[in-house]
PyMOL Python script that loads the backbone (N, CA, C, O; Angstrom):
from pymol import cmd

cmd.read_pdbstr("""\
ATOM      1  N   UNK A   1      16.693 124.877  11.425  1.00  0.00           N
ATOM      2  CA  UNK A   1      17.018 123.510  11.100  1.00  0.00           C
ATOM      3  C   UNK A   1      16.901 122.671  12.368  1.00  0.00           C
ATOM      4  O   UNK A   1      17.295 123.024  13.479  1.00  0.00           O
ATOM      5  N   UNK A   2      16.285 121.472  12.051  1.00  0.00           N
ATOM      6  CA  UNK A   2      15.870 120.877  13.562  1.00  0.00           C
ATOM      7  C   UNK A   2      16.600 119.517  13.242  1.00  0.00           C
ATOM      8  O   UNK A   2      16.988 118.945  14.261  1.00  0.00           O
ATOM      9  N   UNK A   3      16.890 118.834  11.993  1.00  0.00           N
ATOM     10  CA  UNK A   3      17.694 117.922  12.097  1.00  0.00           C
ATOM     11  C   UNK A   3      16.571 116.791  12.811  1.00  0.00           C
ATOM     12  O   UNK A   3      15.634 116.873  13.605  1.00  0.00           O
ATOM     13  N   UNK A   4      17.095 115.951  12.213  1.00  0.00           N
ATOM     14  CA  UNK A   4      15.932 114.256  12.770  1.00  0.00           C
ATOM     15  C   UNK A   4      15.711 114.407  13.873  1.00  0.00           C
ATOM     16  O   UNK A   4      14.537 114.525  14.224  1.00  0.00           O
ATOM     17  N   UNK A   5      17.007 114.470  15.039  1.00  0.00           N
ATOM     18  CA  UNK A   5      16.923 114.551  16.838  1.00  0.00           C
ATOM     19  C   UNK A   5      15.773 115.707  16.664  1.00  0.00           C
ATOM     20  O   UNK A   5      14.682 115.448  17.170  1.00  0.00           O
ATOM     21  N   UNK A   6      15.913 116.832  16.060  1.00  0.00           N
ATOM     22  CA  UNK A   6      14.830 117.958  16.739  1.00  0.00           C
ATOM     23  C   UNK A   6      13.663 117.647  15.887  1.00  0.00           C
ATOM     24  O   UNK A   6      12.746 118.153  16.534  1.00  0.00           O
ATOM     25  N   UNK A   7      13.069 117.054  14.688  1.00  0.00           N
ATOM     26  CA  UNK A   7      11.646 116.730  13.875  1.00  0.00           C
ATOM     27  C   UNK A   7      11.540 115.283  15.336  1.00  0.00           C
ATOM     28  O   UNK A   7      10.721 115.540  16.219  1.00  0.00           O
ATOM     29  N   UNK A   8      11.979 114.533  15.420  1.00  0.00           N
ATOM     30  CA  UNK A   8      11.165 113.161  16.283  1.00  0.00           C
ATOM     31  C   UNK A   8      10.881 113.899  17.821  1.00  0.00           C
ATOM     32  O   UNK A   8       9.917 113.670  18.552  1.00  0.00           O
ATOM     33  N   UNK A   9      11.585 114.490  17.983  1.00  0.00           N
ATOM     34  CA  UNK A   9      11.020 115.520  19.146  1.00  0.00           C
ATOM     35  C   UNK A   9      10.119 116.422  19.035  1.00  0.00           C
ATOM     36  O   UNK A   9       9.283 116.559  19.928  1.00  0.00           O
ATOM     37  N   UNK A  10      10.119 117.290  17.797  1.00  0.00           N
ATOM     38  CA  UNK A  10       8.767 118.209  17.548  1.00  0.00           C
ATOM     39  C   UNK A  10       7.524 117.100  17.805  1.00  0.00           C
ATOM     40  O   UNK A  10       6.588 117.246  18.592  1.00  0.00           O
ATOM     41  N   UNK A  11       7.790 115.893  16.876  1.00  0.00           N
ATOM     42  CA  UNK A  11       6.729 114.755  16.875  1.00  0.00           C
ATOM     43  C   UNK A  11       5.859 114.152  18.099  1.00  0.00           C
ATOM     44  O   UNK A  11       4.687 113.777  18.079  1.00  0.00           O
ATOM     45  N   UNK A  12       6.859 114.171  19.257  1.00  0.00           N
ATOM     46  CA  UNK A  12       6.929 113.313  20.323  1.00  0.00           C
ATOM     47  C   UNK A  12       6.078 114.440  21.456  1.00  0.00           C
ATOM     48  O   UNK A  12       5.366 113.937  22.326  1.00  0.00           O
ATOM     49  N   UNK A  13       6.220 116.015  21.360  1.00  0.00           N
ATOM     50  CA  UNK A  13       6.348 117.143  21.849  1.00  0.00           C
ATOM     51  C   UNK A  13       4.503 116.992  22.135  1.00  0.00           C
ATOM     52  O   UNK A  13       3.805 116.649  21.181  1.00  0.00           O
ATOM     53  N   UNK A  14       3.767 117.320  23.694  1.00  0.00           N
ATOM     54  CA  UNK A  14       2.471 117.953  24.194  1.00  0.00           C
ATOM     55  C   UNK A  14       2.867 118.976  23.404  1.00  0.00           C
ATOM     56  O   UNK A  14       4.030 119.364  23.510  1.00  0.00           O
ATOM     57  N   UNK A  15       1.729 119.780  22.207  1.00  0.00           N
ATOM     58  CA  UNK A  15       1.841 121.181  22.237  1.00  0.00           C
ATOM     59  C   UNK A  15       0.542 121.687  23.400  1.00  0.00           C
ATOM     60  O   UNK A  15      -0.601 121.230  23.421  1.00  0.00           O
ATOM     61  N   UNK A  16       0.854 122.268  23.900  1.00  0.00           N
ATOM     62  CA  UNK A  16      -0.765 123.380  25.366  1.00  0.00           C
ATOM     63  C   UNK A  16      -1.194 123.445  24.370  1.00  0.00           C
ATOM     64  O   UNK A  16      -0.659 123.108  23.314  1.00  0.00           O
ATOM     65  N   UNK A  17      -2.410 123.965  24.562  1.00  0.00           N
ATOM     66  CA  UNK A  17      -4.175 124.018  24.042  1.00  0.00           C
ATOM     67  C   UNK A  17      -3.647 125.548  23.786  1.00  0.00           C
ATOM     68  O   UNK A  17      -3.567 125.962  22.630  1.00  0.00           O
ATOM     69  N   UNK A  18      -3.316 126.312  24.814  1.00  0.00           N
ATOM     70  CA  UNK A  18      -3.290 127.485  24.161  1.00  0.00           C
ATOM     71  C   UNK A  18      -2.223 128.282  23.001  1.00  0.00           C
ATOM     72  O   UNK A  18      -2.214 129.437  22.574  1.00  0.00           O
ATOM     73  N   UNK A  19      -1.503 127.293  22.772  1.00  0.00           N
ATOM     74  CA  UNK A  19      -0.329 127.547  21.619  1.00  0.00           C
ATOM     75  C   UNK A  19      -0.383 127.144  20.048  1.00  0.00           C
ATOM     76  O   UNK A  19      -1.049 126.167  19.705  1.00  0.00           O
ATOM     77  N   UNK A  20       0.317 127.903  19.127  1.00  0.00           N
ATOM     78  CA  UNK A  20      -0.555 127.491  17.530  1.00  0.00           C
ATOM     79  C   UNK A  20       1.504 127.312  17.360  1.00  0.00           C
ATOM     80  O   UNK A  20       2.148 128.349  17.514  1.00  0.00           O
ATOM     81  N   UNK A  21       2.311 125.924  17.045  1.00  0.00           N
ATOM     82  CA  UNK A  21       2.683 125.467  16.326  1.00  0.00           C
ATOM     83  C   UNK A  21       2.943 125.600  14.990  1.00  0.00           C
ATOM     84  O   UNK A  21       1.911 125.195  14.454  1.00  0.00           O
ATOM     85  N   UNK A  22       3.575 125.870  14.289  1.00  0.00           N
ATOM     86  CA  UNK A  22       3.854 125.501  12.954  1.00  0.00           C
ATOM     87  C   UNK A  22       5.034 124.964  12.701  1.00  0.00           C
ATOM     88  O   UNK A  22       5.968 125.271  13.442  1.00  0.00           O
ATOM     89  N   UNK A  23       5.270 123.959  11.497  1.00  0.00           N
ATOM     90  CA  UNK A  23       6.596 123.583  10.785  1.00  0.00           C
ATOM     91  C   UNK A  23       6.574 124.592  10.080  1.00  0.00           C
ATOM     92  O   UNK A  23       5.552 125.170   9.710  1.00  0.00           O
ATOM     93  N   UNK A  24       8.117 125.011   9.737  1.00  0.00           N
ATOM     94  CA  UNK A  24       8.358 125.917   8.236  1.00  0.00           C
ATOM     95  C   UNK A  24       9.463 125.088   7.377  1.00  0.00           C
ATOM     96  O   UNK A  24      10.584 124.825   7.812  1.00  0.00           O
ATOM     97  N   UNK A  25       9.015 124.743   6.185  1.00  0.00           N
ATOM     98  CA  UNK A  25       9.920 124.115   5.421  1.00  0.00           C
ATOM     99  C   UNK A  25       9.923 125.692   4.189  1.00  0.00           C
ATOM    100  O   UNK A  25       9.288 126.746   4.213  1.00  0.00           O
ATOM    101  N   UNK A  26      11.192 125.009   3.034  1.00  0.00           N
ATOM    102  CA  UNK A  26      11.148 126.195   1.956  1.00  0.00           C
ATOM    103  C   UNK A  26      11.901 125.290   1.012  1.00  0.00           C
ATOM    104  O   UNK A  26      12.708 124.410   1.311  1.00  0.00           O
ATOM    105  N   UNK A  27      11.384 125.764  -0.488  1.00  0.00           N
ATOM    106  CA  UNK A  27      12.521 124.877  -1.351  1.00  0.00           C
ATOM    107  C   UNK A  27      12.077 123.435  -1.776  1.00  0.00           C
ATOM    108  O   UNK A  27      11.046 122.881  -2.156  1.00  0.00           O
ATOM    109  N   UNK A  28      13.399 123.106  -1.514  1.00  0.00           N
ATOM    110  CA  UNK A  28      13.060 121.985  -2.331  1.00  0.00           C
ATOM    111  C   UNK A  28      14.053 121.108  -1.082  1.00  0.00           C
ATOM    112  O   UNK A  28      14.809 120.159  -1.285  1.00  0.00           O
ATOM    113  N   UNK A  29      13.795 121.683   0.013  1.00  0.00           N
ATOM    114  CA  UNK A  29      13.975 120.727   1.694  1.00  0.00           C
ATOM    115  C   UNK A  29      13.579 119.937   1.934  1.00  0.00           C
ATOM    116  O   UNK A  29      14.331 119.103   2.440  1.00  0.00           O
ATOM    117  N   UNK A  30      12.024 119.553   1.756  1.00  0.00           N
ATOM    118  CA  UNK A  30      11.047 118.525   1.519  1.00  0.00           C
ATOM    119  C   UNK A  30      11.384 116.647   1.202  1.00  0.00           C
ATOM    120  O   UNK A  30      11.059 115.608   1.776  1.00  0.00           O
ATOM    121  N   UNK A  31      12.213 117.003  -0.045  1.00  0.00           N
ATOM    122  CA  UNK A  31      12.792 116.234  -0.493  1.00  0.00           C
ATOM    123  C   UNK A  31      14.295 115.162   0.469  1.00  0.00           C
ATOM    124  O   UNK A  31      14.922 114.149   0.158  1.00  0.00           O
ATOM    125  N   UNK A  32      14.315 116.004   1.563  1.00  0.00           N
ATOM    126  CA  UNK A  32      15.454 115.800   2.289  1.00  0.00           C
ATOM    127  C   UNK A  32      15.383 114.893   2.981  1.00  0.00           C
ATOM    128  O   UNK A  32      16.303 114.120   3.247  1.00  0.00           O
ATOM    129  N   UNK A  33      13.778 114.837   3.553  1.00  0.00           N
ATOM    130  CA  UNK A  33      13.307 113.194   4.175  1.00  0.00           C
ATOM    131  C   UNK A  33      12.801 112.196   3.712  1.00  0.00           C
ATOM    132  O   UNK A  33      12.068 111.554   4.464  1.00  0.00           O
ATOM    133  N   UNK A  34      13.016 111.707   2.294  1.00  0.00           N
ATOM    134  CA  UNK A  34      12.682 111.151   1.070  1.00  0.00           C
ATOM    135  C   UNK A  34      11.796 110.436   1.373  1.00  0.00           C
ATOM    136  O   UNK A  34      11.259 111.017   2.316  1.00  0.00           O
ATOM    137  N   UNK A  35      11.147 109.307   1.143  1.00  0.00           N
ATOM    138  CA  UNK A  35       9.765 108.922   1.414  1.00  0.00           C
ATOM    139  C   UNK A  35       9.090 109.169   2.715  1.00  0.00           C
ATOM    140  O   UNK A  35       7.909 108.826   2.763  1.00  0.00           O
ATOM    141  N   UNK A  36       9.505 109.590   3.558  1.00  0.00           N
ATOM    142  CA  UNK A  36       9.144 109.483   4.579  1.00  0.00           C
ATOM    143  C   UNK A  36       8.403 111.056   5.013  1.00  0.00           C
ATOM    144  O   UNK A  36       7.844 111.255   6.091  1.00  0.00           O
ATOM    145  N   UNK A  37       8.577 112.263   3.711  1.00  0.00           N
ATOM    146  CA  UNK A  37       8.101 113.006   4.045  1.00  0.00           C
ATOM    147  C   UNK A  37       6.555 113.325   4.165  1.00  0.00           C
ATOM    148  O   UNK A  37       6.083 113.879   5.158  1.00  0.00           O
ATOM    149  N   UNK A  38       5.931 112.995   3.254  1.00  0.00           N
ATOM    150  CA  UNK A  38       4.568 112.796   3.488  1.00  0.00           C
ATOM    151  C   UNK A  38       3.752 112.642   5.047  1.00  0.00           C
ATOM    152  O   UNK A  38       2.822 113.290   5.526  1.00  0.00           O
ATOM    153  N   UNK A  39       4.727 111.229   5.700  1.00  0.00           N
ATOM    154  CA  UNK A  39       3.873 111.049   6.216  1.00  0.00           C
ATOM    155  C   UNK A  39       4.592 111.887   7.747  1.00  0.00           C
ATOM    156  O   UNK A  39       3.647 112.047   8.520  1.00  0.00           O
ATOM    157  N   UNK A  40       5.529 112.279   8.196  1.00  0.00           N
ATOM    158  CA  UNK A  40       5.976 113.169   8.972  1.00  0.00           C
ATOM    159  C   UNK A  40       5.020 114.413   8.745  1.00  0.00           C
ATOM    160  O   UNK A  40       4.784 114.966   9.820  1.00  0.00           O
ATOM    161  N   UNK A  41       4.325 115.087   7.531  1.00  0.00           N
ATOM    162  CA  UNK A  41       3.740 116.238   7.965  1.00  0.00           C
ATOM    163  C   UNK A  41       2.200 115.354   8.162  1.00  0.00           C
ATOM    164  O   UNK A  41       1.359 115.915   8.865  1.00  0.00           O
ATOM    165  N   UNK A  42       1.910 114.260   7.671  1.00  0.00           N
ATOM    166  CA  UNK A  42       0.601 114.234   8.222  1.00  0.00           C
ATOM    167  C   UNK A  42       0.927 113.598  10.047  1.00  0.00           C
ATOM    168  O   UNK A  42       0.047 113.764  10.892  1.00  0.00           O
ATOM    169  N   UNK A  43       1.928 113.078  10.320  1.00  0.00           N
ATOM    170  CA  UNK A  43       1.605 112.968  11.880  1.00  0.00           C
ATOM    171  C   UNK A  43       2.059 114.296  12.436  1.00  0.00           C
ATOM    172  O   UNK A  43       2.106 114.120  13.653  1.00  0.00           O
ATOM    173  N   UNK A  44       2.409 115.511  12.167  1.00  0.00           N
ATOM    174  CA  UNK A  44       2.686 116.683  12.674  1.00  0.00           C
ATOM    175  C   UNK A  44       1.229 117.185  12.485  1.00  0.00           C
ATOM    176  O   UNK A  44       0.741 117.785  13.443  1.00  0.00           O
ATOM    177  N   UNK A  45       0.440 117.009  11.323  1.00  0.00           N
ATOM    178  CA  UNK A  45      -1.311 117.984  10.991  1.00  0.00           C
ATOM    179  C   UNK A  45      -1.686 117.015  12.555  1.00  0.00           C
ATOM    180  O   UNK A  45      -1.852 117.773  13.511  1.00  0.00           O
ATOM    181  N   UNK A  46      -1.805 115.755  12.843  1.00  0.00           N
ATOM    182  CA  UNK A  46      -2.736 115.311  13.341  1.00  0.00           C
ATOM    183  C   UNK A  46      -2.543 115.454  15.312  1.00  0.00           C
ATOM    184  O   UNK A  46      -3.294 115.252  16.266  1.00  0.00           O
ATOM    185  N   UNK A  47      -1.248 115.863  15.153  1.00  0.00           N
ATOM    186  CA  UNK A  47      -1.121 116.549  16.584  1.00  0.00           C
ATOM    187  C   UNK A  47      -0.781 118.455  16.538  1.00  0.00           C
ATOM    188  O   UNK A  47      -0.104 119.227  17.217  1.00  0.00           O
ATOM    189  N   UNK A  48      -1.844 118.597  15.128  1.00  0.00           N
ATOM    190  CA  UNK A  48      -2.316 120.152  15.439  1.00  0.00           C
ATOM    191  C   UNK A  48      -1.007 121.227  15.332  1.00  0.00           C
ATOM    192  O   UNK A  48      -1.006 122.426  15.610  1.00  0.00           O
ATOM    193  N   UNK A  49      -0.106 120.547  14.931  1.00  0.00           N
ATOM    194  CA  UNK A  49       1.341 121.163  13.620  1.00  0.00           C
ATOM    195  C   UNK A  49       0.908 121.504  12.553  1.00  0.00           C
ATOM    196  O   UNK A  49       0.791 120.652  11.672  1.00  0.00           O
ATOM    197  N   UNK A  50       0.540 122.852  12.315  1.00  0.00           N
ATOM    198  CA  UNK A  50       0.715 123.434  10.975  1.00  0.00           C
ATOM    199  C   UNK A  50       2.202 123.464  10.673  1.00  0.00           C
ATOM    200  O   UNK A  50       3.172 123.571  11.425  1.00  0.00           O
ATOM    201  N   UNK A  51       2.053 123.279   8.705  1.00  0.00           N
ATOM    202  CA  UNK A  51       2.880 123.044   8.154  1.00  0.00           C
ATOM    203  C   UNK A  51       3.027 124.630   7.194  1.00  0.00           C
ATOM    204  O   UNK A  51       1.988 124.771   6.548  1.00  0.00           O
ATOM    205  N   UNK A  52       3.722 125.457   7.025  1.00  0.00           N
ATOM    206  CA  UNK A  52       4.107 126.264   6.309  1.00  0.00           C
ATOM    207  C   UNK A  52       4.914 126.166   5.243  1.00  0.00           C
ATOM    208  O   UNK A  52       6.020 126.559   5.615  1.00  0.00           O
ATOM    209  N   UNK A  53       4.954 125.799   3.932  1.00  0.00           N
ATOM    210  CA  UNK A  53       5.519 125.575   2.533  1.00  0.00           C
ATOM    211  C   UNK A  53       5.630 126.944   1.900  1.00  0.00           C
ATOM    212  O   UNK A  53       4.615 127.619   1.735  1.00  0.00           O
ATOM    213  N   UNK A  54       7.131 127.491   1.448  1.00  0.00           N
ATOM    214  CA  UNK A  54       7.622 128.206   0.649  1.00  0.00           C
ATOM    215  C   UNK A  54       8.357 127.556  -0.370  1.00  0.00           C
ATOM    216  O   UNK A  54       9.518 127.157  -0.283  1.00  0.00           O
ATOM    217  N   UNK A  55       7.358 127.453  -1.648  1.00  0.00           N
ATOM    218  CA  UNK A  55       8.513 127.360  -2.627  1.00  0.00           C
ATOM    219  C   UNK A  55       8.240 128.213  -3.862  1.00  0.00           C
ATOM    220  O   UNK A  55       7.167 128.356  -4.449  1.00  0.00           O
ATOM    221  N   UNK A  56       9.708 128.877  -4.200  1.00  0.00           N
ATOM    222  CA  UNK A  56      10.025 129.783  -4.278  1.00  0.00           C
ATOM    223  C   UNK A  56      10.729 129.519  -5.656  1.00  0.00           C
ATOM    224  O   UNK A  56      11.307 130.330  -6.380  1.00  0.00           O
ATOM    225  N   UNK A  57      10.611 128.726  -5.757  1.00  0.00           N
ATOM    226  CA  UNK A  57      10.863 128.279  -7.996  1.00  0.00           C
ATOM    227  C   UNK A  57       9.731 127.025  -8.413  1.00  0.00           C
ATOM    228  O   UNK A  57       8.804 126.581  -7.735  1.00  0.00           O
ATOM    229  N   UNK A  58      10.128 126.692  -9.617  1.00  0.00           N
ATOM    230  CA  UNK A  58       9.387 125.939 -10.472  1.00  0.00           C
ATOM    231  C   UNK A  58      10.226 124.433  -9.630  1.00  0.00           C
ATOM    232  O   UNK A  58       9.662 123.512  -9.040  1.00  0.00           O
ATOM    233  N   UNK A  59      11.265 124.578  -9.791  1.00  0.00           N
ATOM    234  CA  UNK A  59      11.726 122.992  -9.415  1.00  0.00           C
ATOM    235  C   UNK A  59      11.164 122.470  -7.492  1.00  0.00           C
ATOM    236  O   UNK A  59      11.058 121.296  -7.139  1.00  0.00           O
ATOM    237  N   UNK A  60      10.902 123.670  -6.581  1.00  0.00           N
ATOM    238  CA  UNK A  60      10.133 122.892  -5.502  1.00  0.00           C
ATOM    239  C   UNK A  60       8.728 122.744  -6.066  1.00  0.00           C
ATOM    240  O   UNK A  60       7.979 121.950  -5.495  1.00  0.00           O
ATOM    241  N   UNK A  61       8.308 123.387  -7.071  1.00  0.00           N
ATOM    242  CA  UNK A  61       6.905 122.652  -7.059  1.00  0.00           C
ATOM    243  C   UNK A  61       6.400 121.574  -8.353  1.00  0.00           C
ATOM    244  O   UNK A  61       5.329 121.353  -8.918  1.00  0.00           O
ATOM    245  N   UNK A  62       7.928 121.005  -8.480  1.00  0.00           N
ATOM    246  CA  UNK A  62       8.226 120.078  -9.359  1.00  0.00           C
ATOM    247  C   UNK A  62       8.341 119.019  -8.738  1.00  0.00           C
ATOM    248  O   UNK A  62       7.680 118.059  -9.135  1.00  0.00           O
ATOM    249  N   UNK A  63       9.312 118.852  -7.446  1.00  0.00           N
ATOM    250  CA  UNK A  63       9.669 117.808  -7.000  1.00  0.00           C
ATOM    251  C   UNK A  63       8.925 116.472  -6.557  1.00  0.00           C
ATOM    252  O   UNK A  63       7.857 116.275  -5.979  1.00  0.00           O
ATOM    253  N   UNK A  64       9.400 116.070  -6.798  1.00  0.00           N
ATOM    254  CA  UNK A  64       8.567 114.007  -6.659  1.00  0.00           C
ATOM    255  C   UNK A  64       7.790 114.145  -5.362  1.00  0.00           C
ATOM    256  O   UNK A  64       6.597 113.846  -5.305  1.00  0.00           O
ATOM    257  N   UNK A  65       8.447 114.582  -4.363  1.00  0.00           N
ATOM    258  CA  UNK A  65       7.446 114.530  -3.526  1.00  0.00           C
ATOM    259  C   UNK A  65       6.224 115.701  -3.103  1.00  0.00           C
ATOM    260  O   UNK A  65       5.507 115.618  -2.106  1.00  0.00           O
ATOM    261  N   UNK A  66       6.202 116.401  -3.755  1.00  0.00           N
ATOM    262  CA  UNK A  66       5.324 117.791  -3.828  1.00  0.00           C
ATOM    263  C   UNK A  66       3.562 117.223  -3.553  1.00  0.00           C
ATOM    264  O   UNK A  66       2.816 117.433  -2.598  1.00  0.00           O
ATOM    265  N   UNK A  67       3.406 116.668  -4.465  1.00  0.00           N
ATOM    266  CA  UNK A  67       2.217 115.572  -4.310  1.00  0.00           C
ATOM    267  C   UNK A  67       1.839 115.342  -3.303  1.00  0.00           C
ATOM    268  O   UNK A  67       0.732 115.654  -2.862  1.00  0.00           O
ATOM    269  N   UNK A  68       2.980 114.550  -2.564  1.00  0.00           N
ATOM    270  CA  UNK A  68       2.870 113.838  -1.281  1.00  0.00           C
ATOM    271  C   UNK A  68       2.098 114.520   0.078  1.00  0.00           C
ATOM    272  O   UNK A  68       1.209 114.173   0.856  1.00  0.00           O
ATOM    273  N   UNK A  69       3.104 115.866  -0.140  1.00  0.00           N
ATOM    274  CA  UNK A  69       3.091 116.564   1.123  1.00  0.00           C
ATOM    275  C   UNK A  69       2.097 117.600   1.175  1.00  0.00           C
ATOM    276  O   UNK A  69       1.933 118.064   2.303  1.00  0.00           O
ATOM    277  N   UNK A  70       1.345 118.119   0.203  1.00  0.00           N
ATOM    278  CA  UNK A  70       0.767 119.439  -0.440  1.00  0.00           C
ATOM    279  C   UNK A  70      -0.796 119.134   0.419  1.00  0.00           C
ATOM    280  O   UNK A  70      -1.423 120.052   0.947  1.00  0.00           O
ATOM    281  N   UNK A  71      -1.362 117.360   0.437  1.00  0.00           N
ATOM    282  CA  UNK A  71      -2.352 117.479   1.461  1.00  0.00           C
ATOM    283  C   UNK A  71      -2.630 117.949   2.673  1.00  0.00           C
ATOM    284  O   UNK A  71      -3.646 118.281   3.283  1.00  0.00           O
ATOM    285  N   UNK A  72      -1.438 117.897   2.886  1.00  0.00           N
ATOM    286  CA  UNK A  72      -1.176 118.001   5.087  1.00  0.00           C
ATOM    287  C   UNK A  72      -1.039 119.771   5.058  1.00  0.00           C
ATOM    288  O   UNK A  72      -1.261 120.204   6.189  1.00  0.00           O
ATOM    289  N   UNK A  73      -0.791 120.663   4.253  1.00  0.00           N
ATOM    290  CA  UNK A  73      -0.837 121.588   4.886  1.00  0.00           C
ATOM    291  C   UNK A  73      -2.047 122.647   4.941  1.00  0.00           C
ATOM    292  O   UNK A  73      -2.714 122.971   3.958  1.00  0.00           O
ATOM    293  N   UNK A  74      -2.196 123.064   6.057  1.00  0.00           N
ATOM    294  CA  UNK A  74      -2.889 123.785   7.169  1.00  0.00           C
ATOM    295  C   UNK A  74      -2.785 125.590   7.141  1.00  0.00           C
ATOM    296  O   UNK A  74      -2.963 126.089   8.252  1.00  0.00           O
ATOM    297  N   UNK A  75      -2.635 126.155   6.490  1.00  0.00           N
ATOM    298  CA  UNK A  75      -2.498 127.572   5.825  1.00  0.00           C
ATOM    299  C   UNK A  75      -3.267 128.296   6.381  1.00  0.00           C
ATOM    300  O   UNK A  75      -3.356 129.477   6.044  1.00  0.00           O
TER     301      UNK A  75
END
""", "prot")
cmd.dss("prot")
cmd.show_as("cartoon", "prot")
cmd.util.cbc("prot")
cmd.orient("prot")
């Protein structure tokens, strides 16, 4: 759990050339940064943050924002 202070810092964060990054979300967590999630994993894809998605019932791959976020990840 990184909590806003630790996601605007992942955000803000040089990753080295020689290091591979990922977010791991699971669930129905996604939902936790309500509109704003979408575009948090596309500025994490575009500074080379893979995004890792576990969901693990019918209702995370139900949720309103599922749509949103399902472009940005990097698998």
């Amino acid at each position: 759990m990184v909590g806003r202070a630790g996601l605007l810092e992942l955000i803000s964060a040089v990753r080295p050339p020689d290091e591979e990054w990922w977010f791991l979300i699971m669930g129905q967590h996604p939902q936790g940064s309500g509109r704003f999630g979408g575009q948090i994993m596309v500025t994490l894809a575009r500074r080379g943050v893979r995004t890792f998605f576990y969901a693990f019932d019918e209702a995370s791959r139900t949720m309103p924002c599922f749509p949103e976020i399902a472009p940005t990840w990097r698998c």
